[in-house]
C-alpha positions as YAML, in Angstrom:
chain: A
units: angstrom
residues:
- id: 1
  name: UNK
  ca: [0.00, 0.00, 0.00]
- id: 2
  name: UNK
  ca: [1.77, 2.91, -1.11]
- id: 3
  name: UNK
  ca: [2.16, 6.39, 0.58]
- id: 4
  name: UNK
  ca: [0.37, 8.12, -2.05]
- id: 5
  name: UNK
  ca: [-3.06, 6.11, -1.76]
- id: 6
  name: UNK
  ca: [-2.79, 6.96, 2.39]
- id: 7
  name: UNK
  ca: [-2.59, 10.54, 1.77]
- id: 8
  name: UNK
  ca: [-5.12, 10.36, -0.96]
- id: 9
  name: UNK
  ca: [-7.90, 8.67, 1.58]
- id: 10
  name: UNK
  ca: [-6.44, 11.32, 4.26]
- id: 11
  name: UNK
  ca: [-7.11, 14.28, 2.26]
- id: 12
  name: UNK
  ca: [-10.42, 13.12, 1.07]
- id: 13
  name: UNK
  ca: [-11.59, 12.84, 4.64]
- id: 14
  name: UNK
  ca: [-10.30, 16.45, 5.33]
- id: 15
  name: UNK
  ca: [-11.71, 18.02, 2.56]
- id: 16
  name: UNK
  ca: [-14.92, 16.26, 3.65]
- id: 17
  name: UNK
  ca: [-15.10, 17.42, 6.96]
- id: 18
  name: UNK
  ca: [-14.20, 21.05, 5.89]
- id: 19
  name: UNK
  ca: [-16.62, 21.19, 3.21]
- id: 20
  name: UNK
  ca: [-19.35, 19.94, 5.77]
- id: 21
  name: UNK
  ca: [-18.27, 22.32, 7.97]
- id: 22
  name: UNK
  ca: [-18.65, 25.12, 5.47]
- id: 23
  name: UNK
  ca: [-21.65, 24.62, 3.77]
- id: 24
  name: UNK
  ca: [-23.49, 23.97, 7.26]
- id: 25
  name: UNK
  ca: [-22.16, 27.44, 8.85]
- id: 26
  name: UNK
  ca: [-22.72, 29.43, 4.97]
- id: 27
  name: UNK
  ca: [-26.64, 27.59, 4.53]
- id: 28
  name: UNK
  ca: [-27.39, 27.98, 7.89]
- id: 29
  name: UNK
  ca: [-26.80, 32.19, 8.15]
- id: 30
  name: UNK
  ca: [-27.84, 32.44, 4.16]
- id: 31
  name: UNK
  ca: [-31.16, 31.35, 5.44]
- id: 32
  name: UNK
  ca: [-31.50, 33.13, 8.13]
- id: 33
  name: UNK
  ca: [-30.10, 36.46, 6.28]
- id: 34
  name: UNK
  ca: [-33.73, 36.08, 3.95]
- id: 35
  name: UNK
  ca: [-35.95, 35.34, 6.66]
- id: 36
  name: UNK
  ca: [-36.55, 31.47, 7.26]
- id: 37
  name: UNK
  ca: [-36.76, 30.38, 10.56]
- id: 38
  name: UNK
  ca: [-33.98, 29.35, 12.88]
- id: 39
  name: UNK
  ca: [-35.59, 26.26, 14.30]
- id: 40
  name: UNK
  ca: [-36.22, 25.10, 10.58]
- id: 41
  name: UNK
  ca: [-32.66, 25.61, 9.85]
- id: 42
  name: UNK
  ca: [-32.02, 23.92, 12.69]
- id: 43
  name: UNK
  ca: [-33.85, 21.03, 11.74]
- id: 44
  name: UNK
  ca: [-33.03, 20.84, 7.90]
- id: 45
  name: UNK
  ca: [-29.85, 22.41, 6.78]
- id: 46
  name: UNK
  ca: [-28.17, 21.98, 10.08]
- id: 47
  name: UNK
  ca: [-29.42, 18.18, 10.85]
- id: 48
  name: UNK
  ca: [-28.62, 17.04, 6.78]
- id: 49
  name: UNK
  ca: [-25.73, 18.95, 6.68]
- id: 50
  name: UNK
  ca: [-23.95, 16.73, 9.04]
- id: 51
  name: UNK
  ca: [-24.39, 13.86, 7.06]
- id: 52
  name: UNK
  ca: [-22.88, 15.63, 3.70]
- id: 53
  name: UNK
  ca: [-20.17, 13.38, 3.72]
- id: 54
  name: UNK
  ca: [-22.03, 10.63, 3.30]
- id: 55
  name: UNK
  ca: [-24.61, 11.55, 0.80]
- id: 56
  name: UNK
  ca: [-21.05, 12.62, -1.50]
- id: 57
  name: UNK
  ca: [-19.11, 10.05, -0.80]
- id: 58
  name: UNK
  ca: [-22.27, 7.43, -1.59]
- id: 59
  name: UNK
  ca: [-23.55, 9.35, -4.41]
- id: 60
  name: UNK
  ca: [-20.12, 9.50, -6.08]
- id: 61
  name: UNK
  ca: [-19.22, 5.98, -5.36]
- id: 62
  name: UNK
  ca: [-22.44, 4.99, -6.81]
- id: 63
  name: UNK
  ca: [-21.99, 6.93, -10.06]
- id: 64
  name: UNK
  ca: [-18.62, 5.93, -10.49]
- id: 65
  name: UNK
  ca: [-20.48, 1.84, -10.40]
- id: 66
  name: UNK
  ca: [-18.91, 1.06, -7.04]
- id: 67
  name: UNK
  ca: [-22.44, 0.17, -5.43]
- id: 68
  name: UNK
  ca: [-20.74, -2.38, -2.56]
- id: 69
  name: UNK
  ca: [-18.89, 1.27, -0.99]
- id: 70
  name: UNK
  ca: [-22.44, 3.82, -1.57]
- id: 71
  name: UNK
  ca: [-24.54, 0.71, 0.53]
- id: 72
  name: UNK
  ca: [-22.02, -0.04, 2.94]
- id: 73
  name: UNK
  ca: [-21.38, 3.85, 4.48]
- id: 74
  name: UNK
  ca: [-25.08, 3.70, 4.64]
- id: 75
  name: UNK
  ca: [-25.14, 0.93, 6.89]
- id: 76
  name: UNK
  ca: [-21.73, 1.17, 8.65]
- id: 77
  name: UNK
  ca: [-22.38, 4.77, 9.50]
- id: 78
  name: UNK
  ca: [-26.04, 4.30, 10.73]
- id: 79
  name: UNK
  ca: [-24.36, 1.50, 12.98]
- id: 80
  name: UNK
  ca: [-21.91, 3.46, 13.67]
- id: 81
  name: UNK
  ca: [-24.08, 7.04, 14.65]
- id: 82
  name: UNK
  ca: [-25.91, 4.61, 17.14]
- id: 83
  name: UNK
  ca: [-23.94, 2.70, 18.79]
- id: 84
  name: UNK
  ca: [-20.54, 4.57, 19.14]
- id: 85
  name: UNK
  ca: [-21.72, 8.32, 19.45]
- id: 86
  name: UNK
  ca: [-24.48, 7.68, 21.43]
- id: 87
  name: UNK
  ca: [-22.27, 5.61, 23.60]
- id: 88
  name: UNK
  ca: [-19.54, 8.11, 23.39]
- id: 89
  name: UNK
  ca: [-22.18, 10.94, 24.20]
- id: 90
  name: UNK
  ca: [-24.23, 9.17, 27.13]
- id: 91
  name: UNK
  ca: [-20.52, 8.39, 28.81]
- id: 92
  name: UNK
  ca: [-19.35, 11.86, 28.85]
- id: 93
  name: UNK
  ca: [-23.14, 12.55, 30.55]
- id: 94
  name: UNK
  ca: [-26.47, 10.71, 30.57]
- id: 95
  name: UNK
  ca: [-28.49, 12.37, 27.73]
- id: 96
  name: UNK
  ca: [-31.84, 13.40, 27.73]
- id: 97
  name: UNK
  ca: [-34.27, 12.15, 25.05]
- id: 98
  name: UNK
  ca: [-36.91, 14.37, 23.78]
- id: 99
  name: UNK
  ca: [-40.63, 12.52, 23.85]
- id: 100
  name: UNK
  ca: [-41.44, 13.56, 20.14]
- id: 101
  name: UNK
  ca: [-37.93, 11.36, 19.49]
- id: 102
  name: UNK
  ca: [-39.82, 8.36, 21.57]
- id: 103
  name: UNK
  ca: [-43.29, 9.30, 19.50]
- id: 104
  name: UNK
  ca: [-42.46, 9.59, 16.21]
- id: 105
  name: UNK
  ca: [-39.17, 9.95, 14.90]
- id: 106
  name: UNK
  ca: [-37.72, 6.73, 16.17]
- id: 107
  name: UNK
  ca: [-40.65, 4.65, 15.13]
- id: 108
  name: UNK
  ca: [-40.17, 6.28, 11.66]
- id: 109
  name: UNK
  ca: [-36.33, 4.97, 12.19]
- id: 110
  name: UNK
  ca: [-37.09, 1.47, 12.94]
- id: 111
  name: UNK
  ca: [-39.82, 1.56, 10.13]
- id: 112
  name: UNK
  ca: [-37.18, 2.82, 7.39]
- id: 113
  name: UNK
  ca: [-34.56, 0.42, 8.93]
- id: 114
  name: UNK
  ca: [-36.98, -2.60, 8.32]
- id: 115
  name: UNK
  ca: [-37.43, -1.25, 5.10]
- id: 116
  name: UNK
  ca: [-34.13, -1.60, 3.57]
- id: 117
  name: UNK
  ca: [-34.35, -5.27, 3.88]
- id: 118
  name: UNK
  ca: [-37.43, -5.86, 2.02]
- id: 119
  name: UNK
  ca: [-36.30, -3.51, -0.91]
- id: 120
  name: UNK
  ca: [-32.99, -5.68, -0.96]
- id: 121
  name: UNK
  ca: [-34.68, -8.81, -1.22]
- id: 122
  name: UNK
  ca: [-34.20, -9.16, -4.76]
- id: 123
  name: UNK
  ca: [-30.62, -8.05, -4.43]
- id: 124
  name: UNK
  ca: [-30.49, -4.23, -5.85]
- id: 125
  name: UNK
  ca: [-31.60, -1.11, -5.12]
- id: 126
  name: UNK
  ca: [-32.92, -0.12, -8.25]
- id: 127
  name: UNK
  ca: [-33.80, 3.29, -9.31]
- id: 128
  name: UNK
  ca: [-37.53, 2.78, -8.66]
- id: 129
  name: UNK
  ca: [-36.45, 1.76, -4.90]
- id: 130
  name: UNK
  ca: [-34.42, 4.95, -4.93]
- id: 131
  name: UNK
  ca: [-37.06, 7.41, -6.16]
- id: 132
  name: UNK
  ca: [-39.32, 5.79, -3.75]
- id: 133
  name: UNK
  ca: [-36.81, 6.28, -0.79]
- id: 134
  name: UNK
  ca: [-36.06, 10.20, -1.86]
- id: 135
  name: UNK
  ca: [-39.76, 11.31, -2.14]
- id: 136
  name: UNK
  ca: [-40.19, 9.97, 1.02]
- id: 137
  name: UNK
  ca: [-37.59, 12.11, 2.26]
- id: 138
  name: UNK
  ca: [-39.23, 14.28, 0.91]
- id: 139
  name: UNK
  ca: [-42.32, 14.16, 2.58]
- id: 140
  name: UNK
  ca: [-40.71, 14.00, 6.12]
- id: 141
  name: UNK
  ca: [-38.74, 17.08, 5.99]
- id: 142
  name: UNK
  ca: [-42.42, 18.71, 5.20]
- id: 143
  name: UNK
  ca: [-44.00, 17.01, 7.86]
- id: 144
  name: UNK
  ca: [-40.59, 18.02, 10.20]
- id: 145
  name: UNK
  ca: [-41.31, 21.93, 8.73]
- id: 146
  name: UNK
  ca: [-44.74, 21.85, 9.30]
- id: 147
  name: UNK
  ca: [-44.64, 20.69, 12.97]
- id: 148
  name: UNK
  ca: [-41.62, 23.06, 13.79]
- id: 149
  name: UNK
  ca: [-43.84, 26.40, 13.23]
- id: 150
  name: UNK
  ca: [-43.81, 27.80, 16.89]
- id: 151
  name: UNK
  ca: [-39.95, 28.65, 17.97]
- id: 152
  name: UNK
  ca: [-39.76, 28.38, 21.06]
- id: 153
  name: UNK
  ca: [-37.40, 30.69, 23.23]
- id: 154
  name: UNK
  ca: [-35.20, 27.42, 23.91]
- id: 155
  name: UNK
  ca: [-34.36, 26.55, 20.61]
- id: 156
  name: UNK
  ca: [-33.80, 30.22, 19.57]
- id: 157
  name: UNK
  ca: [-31.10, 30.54, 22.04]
- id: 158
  name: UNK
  ca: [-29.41, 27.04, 21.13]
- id: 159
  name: UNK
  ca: [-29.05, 28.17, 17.79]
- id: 160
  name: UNK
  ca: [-27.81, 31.48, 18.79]
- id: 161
  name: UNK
  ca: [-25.67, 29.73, 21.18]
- id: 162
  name: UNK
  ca: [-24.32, 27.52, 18.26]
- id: 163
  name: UNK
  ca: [-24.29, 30.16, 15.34]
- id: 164
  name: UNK
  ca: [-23.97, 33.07, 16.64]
- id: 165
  name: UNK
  ca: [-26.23, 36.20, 17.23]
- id: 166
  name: UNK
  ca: [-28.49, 37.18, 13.75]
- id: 167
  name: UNK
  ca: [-27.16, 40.58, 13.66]
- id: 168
  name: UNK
  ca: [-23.22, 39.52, 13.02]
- id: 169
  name: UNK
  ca: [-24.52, 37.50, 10.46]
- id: 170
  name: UNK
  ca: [-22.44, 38.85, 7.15]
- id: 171
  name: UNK
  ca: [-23.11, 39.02, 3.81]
- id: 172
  name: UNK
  ca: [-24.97, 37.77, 1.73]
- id: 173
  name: UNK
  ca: [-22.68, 37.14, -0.95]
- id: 174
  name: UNK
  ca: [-20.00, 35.70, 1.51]
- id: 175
  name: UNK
  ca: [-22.04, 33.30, 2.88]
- id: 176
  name: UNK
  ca: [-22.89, 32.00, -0.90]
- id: 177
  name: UNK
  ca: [-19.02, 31.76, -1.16]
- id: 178
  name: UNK
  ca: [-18.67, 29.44, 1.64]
- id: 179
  name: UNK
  ca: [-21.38, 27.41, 0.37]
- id: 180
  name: UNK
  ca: [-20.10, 27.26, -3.20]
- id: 181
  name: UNK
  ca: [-16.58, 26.28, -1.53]
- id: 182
  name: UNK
  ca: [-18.02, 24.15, 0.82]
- id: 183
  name: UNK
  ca: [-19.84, 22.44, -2.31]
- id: 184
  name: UNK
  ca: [-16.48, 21.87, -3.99]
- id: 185
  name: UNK
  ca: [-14.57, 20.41, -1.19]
- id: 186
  name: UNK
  ca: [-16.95, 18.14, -0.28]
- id: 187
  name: UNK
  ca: [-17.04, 16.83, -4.06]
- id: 188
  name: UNK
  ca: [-13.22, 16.48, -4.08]
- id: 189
  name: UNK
  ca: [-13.10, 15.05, -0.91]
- id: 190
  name: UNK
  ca: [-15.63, 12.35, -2.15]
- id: 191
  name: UNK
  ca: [-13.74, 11.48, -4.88]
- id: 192
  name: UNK
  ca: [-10.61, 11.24, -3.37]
- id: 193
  name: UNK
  ca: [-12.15, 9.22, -0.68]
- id: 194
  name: UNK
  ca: [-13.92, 6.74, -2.41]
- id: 195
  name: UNK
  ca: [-10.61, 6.11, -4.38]
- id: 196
  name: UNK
  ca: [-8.53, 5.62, -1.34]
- id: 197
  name: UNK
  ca: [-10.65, 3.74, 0.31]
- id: 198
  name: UNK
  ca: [-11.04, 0.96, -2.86]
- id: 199
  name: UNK
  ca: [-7.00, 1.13, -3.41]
- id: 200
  name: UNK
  ca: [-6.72, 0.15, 0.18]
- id: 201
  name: UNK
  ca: [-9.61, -2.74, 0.01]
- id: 202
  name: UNK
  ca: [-7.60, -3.86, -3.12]
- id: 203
  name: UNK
  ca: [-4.45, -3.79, -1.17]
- id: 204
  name: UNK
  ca: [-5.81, -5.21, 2.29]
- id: 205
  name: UNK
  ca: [-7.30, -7.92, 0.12]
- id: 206
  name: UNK
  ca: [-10.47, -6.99, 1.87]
- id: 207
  name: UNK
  ca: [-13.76, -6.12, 0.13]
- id: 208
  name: UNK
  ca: [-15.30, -2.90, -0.72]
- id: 209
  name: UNK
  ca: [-18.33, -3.81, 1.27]
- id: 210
  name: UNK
  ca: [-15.86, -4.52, 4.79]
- id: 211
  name: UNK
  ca: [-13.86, -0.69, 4.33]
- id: 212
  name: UNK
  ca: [-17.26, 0.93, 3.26]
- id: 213
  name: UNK
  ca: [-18.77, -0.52, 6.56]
- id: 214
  name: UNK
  ca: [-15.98, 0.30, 9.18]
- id: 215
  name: UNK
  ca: [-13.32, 3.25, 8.10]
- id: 216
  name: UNK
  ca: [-15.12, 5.25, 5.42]
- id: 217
  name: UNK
  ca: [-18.39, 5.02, 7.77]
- id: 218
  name: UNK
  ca: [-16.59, 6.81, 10.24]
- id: 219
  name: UNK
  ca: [-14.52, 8.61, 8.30]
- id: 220
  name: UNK
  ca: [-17.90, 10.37, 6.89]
- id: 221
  name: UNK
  ca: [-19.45, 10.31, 10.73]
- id: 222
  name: UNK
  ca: [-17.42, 12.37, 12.14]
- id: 223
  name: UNK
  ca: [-19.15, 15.59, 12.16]
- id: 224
  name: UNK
  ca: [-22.18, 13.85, 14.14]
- id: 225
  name: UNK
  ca: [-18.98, 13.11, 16.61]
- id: 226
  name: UNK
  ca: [-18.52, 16.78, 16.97]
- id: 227
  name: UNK
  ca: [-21.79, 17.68, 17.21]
- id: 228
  name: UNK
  ca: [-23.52, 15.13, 19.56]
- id: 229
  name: UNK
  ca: [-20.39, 14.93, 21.78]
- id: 230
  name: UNK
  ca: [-19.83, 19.19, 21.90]
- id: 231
  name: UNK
  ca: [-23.74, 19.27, 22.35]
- id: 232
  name: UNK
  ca: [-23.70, 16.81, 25.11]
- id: 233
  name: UNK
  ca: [-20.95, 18.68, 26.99]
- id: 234
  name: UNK
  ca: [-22.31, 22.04, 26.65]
- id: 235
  name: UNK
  ca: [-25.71, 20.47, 28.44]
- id: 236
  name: UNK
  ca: [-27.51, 20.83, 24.53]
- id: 237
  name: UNK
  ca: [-28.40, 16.89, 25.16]
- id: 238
  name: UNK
  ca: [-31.51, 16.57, 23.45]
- id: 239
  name: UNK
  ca: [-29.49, 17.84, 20.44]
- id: 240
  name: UNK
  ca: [-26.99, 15.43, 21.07]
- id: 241
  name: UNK
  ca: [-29.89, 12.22, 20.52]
- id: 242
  name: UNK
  ca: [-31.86, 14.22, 17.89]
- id: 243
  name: UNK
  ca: [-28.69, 14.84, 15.15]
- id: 244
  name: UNK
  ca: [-28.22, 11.31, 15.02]
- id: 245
  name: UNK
  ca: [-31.78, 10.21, 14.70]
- id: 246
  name: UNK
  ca: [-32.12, 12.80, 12.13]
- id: 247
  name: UNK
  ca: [-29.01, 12.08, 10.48]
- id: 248
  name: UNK
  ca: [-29.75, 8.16, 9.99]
- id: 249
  name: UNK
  ca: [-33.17, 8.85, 8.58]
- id: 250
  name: UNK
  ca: [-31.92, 11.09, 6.56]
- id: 251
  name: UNK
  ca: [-28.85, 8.57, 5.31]
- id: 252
  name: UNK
  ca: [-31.60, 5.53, 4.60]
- id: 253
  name: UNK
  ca: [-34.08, 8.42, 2.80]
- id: 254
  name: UNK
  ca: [-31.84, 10.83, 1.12]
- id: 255
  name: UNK
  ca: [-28.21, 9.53, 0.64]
- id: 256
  name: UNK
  ca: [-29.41, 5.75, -0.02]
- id: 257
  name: UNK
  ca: [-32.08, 6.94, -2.52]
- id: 258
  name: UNK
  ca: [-30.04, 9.50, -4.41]
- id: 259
  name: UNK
  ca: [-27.39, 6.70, -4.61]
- id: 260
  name: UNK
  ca: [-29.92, 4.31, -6.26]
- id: 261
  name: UNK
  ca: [-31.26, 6.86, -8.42]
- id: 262
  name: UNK
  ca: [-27.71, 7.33, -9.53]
- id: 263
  name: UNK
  ca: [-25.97, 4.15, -9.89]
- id: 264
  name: UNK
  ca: [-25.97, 3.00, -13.52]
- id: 265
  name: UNK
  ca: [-27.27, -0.73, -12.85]
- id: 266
  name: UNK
  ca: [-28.96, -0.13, -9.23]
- id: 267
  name: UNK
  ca: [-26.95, -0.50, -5.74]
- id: 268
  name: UNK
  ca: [-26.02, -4.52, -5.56]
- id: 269
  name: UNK
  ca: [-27.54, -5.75, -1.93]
- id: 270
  name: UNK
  ca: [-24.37, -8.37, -0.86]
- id: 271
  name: UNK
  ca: [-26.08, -11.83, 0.94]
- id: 272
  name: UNK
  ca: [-23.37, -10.87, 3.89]
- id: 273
  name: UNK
  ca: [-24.83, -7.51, 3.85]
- id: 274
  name: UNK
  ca: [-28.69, -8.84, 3.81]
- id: 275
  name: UNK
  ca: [-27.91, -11.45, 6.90]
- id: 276
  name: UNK
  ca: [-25.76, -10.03, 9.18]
- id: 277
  name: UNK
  ca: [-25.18, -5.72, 8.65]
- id: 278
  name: UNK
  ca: [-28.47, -5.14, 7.52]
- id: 279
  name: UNK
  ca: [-29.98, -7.00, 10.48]
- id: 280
  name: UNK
  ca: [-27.49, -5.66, 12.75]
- id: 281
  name: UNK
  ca: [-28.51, -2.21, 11.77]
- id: 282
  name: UNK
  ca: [-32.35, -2.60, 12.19]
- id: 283
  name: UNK
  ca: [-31.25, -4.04, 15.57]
- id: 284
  name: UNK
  ca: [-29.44, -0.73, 16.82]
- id: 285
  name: UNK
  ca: [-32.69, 1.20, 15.82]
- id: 286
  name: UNK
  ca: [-35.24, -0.88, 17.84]
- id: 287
  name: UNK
  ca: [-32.74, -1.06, 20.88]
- id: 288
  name: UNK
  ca: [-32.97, 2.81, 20.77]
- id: 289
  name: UNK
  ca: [-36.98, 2.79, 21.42]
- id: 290
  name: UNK
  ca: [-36.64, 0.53, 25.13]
- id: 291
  name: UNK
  ca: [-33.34, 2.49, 26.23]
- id: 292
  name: UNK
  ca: [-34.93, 6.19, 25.18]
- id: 293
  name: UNK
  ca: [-37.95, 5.34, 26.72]
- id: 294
  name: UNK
  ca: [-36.62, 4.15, 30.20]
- id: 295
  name: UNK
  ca: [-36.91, 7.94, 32.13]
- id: 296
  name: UNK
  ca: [-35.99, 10.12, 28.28]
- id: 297
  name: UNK
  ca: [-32.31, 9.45, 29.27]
- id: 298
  name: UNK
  ca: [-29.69, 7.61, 27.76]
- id: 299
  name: UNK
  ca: [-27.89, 6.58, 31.04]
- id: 300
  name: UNK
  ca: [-24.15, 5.69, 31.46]
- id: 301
  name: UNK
  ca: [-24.15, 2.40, 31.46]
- id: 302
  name: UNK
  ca: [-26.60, 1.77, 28.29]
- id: 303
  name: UNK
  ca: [-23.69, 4.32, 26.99]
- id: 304
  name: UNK
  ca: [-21.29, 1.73, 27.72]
- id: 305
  name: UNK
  ca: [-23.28, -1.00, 26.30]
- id: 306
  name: UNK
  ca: [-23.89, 0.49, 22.96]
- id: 307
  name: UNK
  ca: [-20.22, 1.01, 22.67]
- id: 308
  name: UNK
  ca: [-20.04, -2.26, 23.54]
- id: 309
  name: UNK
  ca: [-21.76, -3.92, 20.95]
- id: 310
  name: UNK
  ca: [-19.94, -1.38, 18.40]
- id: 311
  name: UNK
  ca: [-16.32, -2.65, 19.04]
- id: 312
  name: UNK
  ca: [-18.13, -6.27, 19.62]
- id: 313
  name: UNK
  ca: [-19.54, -5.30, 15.64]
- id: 314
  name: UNK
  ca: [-16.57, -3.90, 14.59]
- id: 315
  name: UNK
  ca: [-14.21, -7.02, 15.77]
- id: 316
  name: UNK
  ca: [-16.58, -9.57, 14.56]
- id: 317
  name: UNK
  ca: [-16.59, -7.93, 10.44]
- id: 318
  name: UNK
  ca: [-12.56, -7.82, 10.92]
- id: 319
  name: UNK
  ca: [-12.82, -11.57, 11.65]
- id: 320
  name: UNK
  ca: [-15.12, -12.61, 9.59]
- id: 321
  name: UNK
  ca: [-13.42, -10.83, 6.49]
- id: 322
  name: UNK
  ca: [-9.61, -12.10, 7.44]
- id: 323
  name: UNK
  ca: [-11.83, -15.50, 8.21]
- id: 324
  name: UNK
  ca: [-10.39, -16.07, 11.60]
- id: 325
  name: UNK
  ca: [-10.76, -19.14, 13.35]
- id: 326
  name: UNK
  ca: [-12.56, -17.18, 16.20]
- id: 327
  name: UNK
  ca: [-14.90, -15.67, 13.97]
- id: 328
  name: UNK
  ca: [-17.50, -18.60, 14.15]
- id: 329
  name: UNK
  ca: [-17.49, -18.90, 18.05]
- id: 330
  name: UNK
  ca: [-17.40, -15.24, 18.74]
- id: 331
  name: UNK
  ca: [-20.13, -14.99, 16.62]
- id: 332
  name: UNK
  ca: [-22.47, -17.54, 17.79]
- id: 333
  name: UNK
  ca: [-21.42, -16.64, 21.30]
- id: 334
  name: UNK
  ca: [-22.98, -12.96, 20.66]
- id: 335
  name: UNK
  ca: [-25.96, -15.01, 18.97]
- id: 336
  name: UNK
  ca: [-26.83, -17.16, 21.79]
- id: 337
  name: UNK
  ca: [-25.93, -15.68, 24.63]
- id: 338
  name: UNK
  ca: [-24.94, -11.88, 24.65]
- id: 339
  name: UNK
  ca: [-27.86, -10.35, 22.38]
- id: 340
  name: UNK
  ca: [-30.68, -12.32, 23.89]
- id: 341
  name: UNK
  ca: [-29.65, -11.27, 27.52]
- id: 342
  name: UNK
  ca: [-29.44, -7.60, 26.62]
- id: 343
  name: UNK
  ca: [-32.87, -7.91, 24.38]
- id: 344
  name: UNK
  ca: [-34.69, -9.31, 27.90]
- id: 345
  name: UNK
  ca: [-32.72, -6.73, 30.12]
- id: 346
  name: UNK
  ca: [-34.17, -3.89, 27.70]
- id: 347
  name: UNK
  ca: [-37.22, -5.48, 28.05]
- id: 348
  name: UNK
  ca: [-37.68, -5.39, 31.69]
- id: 349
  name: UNK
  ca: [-36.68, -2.01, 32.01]
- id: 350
  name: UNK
  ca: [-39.32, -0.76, 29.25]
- id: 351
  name: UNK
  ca: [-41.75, -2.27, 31.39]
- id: 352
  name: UNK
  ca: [-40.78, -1.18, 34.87]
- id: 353
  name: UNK
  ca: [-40.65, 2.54, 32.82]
- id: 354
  name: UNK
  ca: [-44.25, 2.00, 31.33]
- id: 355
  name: UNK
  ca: [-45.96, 0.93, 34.85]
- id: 356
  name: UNK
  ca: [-44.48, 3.64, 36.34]
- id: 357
  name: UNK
  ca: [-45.99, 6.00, 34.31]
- id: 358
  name: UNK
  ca: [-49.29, 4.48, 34.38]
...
């Protein structure tokens, strides 16, 4: 593995995160500078621009016909959103969980998680699946507009607290310039990203499917790391939950449905991909309904456990693809024993949470 394709797949990832960065902060005052409402900001440009690095590095890897790499930081990086930065977030302080997350948006996760299944069945993600995905996106971020219309004073100052005060906002025609260079770093950065990341898979051995899933997942996560875990320390905690619900619907609705509208010959579901990552991720989503709904608070040690089951995740695909010895035991030993435990102990505390409030 030469130098060259390390700094390639290191300067994509950069680029990424800068162009995120960019177009968030540029959008974000733009649309505030003609009049739209912070909170809808807030709950649009704001919660969708974090996930800009994956919707360009899927899209592009989809166009340029590598399917395995657009599906895989789809999955990997809703995994990943779940399980490590809530778990990274609830250790640094338990976090609050708003009841409209409990109500409605994380049904509408598991829902769109079970999805994703059913429209791989056949093994691609056609364009018809794709369309179908993005007007659905569509729909919720009018429903999310529509039920934002009162601003409260809280959210108000949060985004003043995050973005500043309206009245330094400056130009208009800056902030189109950091948009437009936000635009074009994050298109670089995709490219040189996706290309990095399949010249290491190539020289690993490994498939697309395995890097997708792990290092470009996180790679393209990392600005939900900044957000939920800053948020979480500065006491913002429901923003800290509601960024990464957001951002995973909006990966299975936006990113994964642009992708399939792209790709020339649909997004290729992988059987591995069907039976274990797939599964795994519509497992992460229901676990969030029981441990939300025990008090609104993501406590400590469900913080621990979802980080847990991440590196547990993340050890078990490294076996699996290097076809360890251990991989078999390790996972039947999660299958048997481990998940089923956890899935009662969730369970029971559901309960103990619902009778209370009755």
């Amino acid at each position: 593995m030469s130098a060259l394709t390390l700094g390639l797949f290191g300067l994509g990832l950069v680029l990424l995160i800068a162009g995120a960065e960019l177009l968030v902060r540029g959008a974000s005052r733009l649309a505030t500078a003609v009049g739209i409402s912070p909170l809808v900001v807030g709950l649009t440009v704001v919660a969708y621009g974090t996930s800009a690095p994956e919707l360009a590095v899927s899209v592009q890897a989809a166009f340029a016909g590598q399917a395995e790499m657009a599906l895989g930081n789809v999955i990997g990086s809703n995994i990943f959103n779940i399980l490590f930065i809530l778990g990274v977030a609830a250790l640094v302080v338990p976090l609050a969980v708003a009841q409209q997350l409990v109500r409605w948006d994380v049904p509408l996760l598991i829902v769109l998680s079970a999805l994703l299944p059913l429209l791989g069945l056949d093994g691609t993600i056609g364009r018809g699946d794709g369309l179908l995905l993005v007007a659905l996106g569509i729909a919720y971020t009018v429903w999310v507009v529509r039920h934002s219309r009162k601003e409260t004073r809280a959210v108000a100052a949060e985004y003043k607290h995050a973005f500043g005060p309206s009245g330094s906002t400056p130009s208009t025609v800056i902030q189109l310039v950091w948009v437009s260079v936000g635009l074009v770093l994050l298109v670089l950065g995709a490219r040189w990203l996706v290309a990095g990341a399949v010249a290491i898979a190539h020289a690993l051995g490994l498939s697309e499917l395995i890097i997708a899933l792990t290092i470009v997942a996180a790679g393209t996560s990392l600005p939900e790391v900044a957000t939920s875990v800053l948020a979480s320390v500065r006491g913002e905690r429901d923003i800290a939950v509601g960024n990464v619900v957001g951002s995973n619907i909006f990966n299975l609705l936006s990113v994964l449905g642009l992708s399939g509208v792209v790709a020339p010959h649909g997004i290729t579901v992988p059987a591995a991909a069907l039976h274990f990552d797939i599964p795994v991720m519509v497992a992460a989503a229901i676990a969030c309904l029981p441990v939300f709904f025990t008090g609104h608070v993501i406590a400590r040690w469900e913080g621990a456990l979802f980080l847990a089951y991440y590196v547990a995740y993340t050890l078990y695909v490294i076996l699996a693809a290097t076809r360890h010895d251990a991989a078999s035991v390790f996972g039947l030993a999660m299958l048997l024993f481990v998940l089923p435990l956890t899935a009662i102990t969730l369970a029971v505390l559901a309960l103990r949470a619902a009778r209370l409030q009755d």
